[in-house]
C-alpha positions in Angstrom: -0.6 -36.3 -5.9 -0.5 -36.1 -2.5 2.4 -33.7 -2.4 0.9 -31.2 -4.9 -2.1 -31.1 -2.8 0.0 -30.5 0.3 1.9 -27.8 -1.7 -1.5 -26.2 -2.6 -2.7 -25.8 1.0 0.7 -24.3 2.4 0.4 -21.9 -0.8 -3.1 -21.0 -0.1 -2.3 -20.7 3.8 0.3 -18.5 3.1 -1.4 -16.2 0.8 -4.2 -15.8 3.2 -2.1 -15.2 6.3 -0.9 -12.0 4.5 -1.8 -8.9 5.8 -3.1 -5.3 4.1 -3.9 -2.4 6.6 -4.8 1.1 6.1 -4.2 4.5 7.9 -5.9 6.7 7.1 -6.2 10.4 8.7 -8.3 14.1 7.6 -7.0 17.6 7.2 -9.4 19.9 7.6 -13.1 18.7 7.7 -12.2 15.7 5.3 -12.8 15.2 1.4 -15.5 16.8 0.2 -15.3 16.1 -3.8 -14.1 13.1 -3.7 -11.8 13.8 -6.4 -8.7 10.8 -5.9 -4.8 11.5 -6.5 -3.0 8.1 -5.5 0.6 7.5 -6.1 3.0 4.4 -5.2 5.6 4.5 -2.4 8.6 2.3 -2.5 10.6 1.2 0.2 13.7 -0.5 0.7 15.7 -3.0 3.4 12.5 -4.4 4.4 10.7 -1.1 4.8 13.7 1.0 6.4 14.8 3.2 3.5 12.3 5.1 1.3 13.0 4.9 -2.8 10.9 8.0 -3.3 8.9 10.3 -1.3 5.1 11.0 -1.9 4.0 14.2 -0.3 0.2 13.9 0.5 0.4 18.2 0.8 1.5 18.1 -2.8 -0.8 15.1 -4.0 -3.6 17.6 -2.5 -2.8 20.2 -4.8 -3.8 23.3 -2.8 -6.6 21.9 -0.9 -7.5 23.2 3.0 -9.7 20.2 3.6 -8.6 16.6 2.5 -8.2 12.6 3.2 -4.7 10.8 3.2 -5.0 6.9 3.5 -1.9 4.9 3.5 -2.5 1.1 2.7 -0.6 -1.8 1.4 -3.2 -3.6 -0.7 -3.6 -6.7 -2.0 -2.2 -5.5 -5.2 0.9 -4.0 -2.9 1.2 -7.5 -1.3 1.7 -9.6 -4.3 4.1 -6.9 -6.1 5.9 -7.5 -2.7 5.9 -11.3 -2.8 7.6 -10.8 -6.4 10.3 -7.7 -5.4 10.8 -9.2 -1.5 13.5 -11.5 -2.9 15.4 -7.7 -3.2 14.0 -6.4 -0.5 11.8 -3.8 -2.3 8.0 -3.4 -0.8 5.5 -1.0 -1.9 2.7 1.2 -0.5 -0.1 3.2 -1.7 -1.0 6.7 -0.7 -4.2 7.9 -1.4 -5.2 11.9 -1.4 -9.1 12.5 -1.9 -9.7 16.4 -2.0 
């Protein structure tokens, strides 16, 4: 019993030690609809080779004034528990017009 608990903590330790950020930059004045376009980016050897490339221009669709913000989330992090055994992390890029 005393194992499992110990198991438990170190799991829960771990979990919580992981990190999300966020960049997150403006073109233009900002967003102004609030209109969201988000697609996944996947990455390779530990972060060091792109799988596919999201263009946040493109994502905008036209737009003069928008807000890109790049984050691994929570959702990112666990996906990247599961695929780090490959060495395949996502992120999330996020276009609000």
């Amino acid at each position: 019993m005393k194992k499992i608990l110990v198991a438990v903590v170190v799991v829960v330790l771990c979990f919580s030690l992981m990190g999300c950020w966020t960049f997150q930059h403006q073109v233009g004045t900002g967003a102004a609809t609030g209109v969201k376009v988000e697609k996944k980016q996947w990455f390779i050897l530990w972060g060091l080779v792109p799988l596919n490339k999201v263009d946040s221009k493109a994502l905008a669709g036209g737009a003069e004034n928008y807000t890109v913000k790049t984050q691994q989330s929570f959702v990112d992090v666990v996906i990247g528990v599961i695929t780090g055994y490959v060495t395949i992390y996502p992120q999330t890029v996020t276009v609000t017009k």
